[in-house]
Every structure is written in structure tokens, then in C-alpha cells.
N, C-alpha and C positions, 0 to 999 in steps of 0.2 A: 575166081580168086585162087591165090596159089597154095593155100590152107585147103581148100575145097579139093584140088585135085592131090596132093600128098598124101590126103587121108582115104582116098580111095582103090589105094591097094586092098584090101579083102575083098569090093566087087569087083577087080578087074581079077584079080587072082580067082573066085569063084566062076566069072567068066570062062577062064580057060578053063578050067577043070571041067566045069557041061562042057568045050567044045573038044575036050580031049575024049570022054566017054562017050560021046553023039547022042547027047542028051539035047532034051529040049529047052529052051533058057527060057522059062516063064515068072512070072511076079513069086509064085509059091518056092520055085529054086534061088532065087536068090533074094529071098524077103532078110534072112538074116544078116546078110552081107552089108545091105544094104542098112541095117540098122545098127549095124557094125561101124558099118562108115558114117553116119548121123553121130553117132556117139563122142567117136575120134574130133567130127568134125566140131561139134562144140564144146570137147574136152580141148583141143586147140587154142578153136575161140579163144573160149574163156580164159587157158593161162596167155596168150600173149595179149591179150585186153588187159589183164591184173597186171602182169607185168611192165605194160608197156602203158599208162594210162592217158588217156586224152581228153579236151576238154576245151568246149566253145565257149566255156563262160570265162572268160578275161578279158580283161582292160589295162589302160594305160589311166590309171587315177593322176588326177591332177589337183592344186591345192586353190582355193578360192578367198579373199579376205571380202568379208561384207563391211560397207562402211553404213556406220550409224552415231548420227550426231550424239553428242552427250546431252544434249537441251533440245526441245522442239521449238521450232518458230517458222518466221515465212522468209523460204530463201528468198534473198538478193540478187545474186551470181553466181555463175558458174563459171569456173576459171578451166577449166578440162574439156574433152572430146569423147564420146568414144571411140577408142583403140590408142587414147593419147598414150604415150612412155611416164612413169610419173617415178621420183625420185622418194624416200621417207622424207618426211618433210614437206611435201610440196603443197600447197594450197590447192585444194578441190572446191568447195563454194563456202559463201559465205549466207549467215543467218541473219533475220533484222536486228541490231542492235543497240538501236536509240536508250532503251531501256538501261541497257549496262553502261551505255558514255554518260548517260546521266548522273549515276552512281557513282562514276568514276571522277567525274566533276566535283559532286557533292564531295566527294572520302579529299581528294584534293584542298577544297575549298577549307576544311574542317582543319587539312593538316593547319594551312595558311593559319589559319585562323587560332589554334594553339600556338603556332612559333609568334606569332602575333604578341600572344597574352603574356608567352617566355621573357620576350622581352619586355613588355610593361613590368612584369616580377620581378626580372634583375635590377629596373630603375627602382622598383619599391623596396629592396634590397636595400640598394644603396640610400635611399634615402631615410630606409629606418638604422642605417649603418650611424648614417651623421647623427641624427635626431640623439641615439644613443653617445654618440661623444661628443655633441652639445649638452644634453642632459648630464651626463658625468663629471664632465670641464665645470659647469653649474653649481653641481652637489662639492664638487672640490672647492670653487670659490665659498661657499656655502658653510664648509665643514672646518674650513682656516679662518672665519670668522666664530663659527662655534669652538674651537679648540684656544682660541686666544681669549676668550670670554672664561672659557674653564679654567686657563693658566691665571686670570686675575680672580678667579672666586678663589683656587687655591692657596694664592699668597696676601689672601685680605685685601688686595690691593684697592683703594680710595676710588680706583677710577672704576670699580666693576660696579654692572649697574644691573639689577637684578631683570629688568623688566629686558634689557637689551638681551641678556644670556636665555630667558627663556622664548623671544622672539626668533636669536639665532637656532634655537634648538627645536620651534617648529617649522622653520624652513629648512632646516636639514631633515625633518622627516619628509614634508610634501614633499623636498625634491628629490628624497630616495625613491617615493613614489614615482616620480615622472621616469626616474631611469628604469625601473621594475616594469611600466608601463612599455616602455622606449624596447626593452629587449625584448618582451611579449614580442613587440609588433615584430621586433625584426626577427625573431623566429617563425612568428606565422609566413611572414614572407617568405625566409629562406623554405621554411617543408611544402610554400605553394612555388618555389621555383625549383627545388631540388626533385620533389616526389609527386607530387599532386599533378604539375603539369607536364613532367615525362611520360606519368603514365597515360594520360590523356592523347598527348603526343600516340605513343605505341598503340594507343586501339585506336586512334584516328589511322594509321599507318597501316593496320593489319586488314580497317576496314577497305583501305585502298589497293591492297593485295588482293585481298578478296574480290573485292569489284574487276581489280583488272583481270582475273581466273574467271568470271562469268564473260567480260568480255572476251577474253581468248574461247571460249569454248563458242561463240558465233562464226569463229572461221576455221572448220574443215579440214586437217590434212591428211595427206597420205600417211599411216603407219609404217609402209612396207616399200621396197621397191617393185616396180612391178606396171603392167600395162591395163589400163579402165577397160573392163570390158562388158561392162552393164550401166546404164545410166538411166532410173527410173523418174526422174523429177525435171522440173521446168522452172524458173525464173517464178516466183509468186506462186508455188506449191509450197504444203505444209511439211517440211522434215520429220518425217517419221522415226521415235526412237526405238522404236520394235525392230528385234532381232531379225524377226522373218518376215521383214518388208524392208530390206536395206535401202539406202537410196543410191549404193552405187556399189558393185560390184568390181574389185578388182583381182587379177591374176598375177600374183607375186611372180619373180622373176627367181629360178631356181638357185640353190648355195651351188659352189662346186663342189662341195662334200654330200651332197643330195641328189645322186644320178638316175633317172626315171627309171620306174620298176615296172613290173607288171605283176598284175595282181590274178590269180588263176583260180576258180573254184572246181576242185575234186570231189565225187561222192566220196561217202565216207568209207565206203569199204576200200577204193585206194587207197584213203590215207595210211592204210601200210606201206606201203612201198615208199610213197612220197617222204623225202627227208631234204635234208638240207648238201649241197653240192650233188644232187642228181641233175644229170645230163638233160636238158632238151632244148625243141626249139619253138620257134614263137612267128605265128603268121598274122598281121593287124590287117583287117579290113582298109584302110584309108592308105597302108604303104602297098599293095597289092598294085600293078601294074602291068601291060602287054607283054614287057619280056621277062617280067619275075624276077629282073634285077636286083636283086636287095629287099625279097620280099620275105624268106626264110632265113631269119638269124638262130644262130644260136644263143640260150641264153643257159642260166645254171639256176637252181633253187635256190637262193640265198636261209630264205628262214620259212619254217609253217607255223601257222596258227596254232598256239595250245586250245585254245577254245573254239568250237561251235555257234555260230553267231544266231541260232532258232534257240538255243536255251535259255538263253538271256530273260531275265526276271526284272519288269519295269514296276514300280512302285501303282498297286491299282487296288480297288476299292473290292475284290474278289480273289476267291481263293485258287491256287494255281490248279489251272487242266490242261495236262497233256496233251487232248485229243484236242484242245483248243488251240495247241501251237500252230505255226504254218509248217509247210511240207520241210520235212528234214534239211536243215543247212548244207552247206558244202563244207571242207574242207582247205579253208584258204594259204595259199603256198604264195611267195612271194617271190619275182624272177628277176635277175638282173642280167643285160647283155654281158657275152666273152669279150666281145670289143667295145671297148666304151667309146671308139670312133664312131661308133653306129648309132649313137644318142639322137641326132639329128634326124633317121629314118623312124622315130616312134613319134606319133605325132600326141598328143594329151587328148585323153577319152578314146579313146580308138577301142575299137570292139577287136579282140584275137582270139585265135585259135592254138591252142598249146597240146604240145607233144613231147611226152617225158619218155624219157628213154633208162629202161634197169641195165647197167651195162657193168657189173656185180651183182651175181645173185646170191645171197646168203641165205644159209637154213641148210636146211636137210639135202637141198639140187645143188650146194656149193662145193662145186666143181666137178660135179655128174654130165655125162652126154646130153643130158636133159638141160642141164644149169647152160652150156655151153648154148645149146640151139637156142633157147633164150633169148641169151644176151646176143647170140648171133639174128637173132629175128627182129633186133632193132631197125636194120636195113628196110627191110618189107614194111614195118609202120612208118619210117620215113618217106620211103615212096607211096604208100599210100596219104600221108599228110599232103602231098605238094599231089597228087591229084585231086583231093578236096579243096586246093590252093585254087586252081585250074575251075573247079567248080562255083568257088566264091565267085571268083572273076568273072566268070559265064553269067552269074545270077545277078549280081552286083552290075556288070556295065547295062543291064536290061534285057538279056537273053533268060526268060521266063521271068521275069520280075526278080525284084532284089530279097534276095536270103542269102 
């Protein structure tokens, strides 16, 4: 390594010096020299590892929709494939549904059957409409016989007959009765066609809405656009409504404003360095190839995580222990390619390997010979990333097995 041999000035300079005095070069002469250059050599290390940081835990995350009926029953059909293309909207299978067409029948049959009775009401309307100005027309014949009876008891006249004037004045009461009766009816009629049987009407209606919402939820669709890529169930299995037993797996089809990232974990003592528009690049297991064509992109930091995903507190029946957590989290940094022509070379889930690069160093080395060799030492971690490229490939096509 070219760290190993830089830092080895004080034994090779200790060298010359025993072979300038004609001394003898044994372990005891140059023990120091030597721990000298140990020293250098992992005070090196160490700042172009912190500075420079890298990291096999990354991926190309990809987003998944699980479908899970709203109702469970025994499917019917499957109208899809696996790997089909499916549109939002599209019908995936169907549930039994004898149940809900029944329902829907019945809420139907109900409406029929109030517009039915509607109309019987509006003929009884009308007929308690006549009834009343038949009765009325009546009391009117009725009350011009009583009022001519009262005109002859007023004037003494010879012709009034007493027995006749109180006869006329109890059929003008019974027949006021009949009219009192007569408007009754047609009022009950009017409040049973006005109110009584619309409202009937609207929850026979509602029930019908409702029935057809259960039948709609027996057939299936796509939420999303996007292609099937899991199909757990058969013709005459039971539709599962549980979350974490979908019956079909689908892989949305990405927005143009949602360009594939990579998602990289850091230990935590990088994450100083690690910021946002830091330089690096990005090697995926599955884009790796014989001539390395397009297998080292460049990408930039787009955003890092404020938070630690091991400290995360889930709701549990015990009181929090530290030492109970799992091994310290990462550091998660989030990558997006410099060329977004190169979307196509990430493939979704890919296992990579990331290489950040400090190419400003700030603090106290900003702008020291120190700060310079640095950022100038990005070169040497690049070529060493794309011999590890070289190594995946090795391990990965079956030469010692895959790692």
C-alpha cells in the first residue's frame, strides 16, 4: 500500500545512518524507527479512513404496495399474472358475492315497492281531495237551506216551519262533520305522500347504496400503477385481510419526480464528515460487469438521517435497557446519481458499495498542507474502491465463492 511505503521514511533514513557509521542493522537498532513508522502508519490510516469514509451497507430501496381485500371471502377469479403491468383502477380478482347481489336485489326491490305505495298515496290524495269538495258542495246545499229557514223565522213569515229549521240545522252540523272528517283524511294522506313515504323512499335508497359498497368491495383493484410481482392465492382460497399476509404484491411504477436513491449506512463516528452535497461514488453488485462499463457512478449526498434507527423506542410491557438494544445503528445518508441518464443502471434492491469522498476540509487542516494532502488522497481511495470493484466481480462470478 502506498500509505505503507510513505510512512517509512524514518526506517529507511535509520537504515542509512547504521550503513553510513558501519554499524550493524539489528532489531535492537532500529526498533524505534520502526515503531516510528507503525505510528505514522496508522495515524495515516486512520485520518484518510475518517476523512475519506466507505461503506458496504447500501442499497437501492425499492417501494412495494401489498394488496389486501377490505372483506374476506372465497375468491372467484383472478384477472392478473404474475409480472402483469396493471393500471390504478384495474381489476385484480374477484370475491364470492351471492351474498351482496342478494342485498342488492332486496334494497332494490324495497325501493320498487315504496315508489309503488307513492303512488297508491297520490291517488288517495286525490281522492280524499274530491271526497272534500263533495262534502263541502253538500254542507253548501245544506247551509242555503238552513239560512232560508232562518230568513223565514226572522220575518214571522207563515211559511217557516219549525220542525223543518231544526232538521235543516242538524244536517248542517253532521255535514260539517263529514267535511272535518273529509280534510282529516286528506291530510293524513298528503303527510303519508309528502313525508312518511320519502323518507321511506331515502333509507330504502341508502340501503341500496350501502349494498352496492359491500358489493363493490368483492372485486379487487389495483390502487397504484405499477407491475404484480407476488401472487399468493388461487381460485377457491380464502382472501386474507391481514396486513402481513397480502394476497398480492405489487411494485408501483416510479413518479418522475422520485428518482432512485441509494441509501448508504455509516458508523457513527463518520457521520462527521458525512453531510449533505458530499462528493462520492456508488458501486451495486447486480450493475458490476466484465469490462466495468458503467459500474462506478458518481453520486452526491442528497440528505442524512437526524436520527439513529437502534434508539428507536417501541411501545413494550418493560422498562428501557440499553444494553438490551442491538449493535449501534448506522448512520444513514441518502445518494442520488450526478447523471440522472444513469437511473437505468441501478437496478431496485441491489446490494452497493459507497465511497465518499471530503474534497473541503474544514476545521483547524482548512487550508494547511495537511488539509491539502487530504483532500488530494481522494485519488488513492478511488483506486482503491474499483479494486474492491475487481474483487466483487472475482467473488461474485464464482471465483472463491460469492461475497
Amino acid at each position: 500500500m502506498i500509505e505503507l511505503l510513505l510512512t517509512s521514511f524514518p526506517f529507511l533514513i535509520r537504515i542509512a545512518y547504521l550503513r553510513y557509521r558501519g554499524w550493524a542493522i539489528t532489531l535492537y537498532n532500529v526498533h524505534r524507527s520502526v515503531f516510528i513508522w507503525i505510528c505514522l502508519f496508522i495515524a495515516l490510516i486512520f485520518t484518510i479512513e475518517y476523512y475519506h469514509p466507505d461503506t458496504h451497507k447500501a442499497l437501492v430501496p425499492f417501494r412495494i404496495v401489498p394488496v389486501v381485500p377490505e372483506r374476506s371471502g372465497t375468491v372467484t377469479s383472478i384477472a392478473v399474472k404474475p409480472g402483469s403491468e396493471v393500471k390504478e383502477g384495474d381489476l385484480l380478482f374477484t370475491i364470492e358475492d351471492s351474498r351482496e347481489k342478494a342485498a342488492v336485489d332486496v334494497a332494490q326491490t324495497q325501493i320498487a315497492n315504496v315508489q309503488a305505495q307513492m303512488k297508491v298515496a297520490q291517488s288517495e290524495v286525490d281522492q280524499a281531495k274530491s271526497q272534500v269538495t263533495t262534502a263541502q258542495s253538500a254542507l253548501k246545499d245544506i247551509n242555503i237551506t238552513l239560512n232560508n229557514q232562518e230568513e223565514l223565522k226572522a220575518k214571522n213569515s207563515p211559511a217557516f216551519a219549525e220542525d223543518n229549521y231544526e232538521r235543516a240545522k242538524d244536517r248542517s252540523e253532521s255535514q260539517q262533520a263529514v267535511v272535518d272528517g273529509a280534510n282529516a283524511q286528506l291530510a293524513t294522506a298528503q303527510l303519508k305522500a309528502t313525508q312518511l313515504l320519502p323518507a321511506q323512499l331515502a333509507s330504502a335508497q341508502a340501503e341500496l347504496e350501502k349494498a352496492k359498497v359491500q358489493l363493490a368491495l368483492t372485486q379487487v383493484h389495483s390502487p397504484v400503477d405499477g407491475r404484480i410481482a407476488q401472487i399468493t392465492l388461487n381460485v377457491g382460497d380464502r382472501a386474507s385481510q391481514v396486513a402481513l399476509s397480502p394476497s398480492m404484491v405489487i411494485i408501483p411504477d416510479r413518479a418522475a419526480d422520485e428518482p432512485k436513491e441509494i441509501v448508504a449506512g455509516f458508523t457513527q463516528v463518520q457521520g462527521t464528515v458525512i453531510h449533505p452535497g458530499m462528493a462520492a461514488e456508488v458501486a451495486c453488485r447486480s450493475n458490476i460487469n466484465n469490462s466495468i462499463t458503467g459500474t462506478v457512478l458518481p453520486v452526491r449526498v442528497t440528505r442524512v438521517q437526524d436520527q439513529i434507527s437502534s434508539g428507536q423506542i417501541a411501545p413494550s410491557g418493560g422498562l428501557l435497557q440499553p444494553s438490551n438494544m442491538p449493535r449501534p445503528g448506522d448512520v444513514v445518508a441518502f445518494l442520488e446519481l450526478v447523471y440522472p441518464e444513469q437511473q437505468d443502471l441501478l437496478i431496485d434492491g441491489s446490494a452497493c458499495l459507497v465511497q465518499a469522498y471530503t474534497t473541503k476540509v474544514t476545521g483547524k487542516l482548512a487550508g494547511t498542507f495537511l488539509g491539502e494532502v487530504i483532500q488530494a488522497w481522494a485519488l488513492e481511495k478511488a483506486v482503491v474502491m474499483r479494486m474492491k470493484v475487481w474483487i466483487m466481480l472475482a467473488t461474485g462470478a464464482g471465483l472463491g465463492g460469492e461475497g
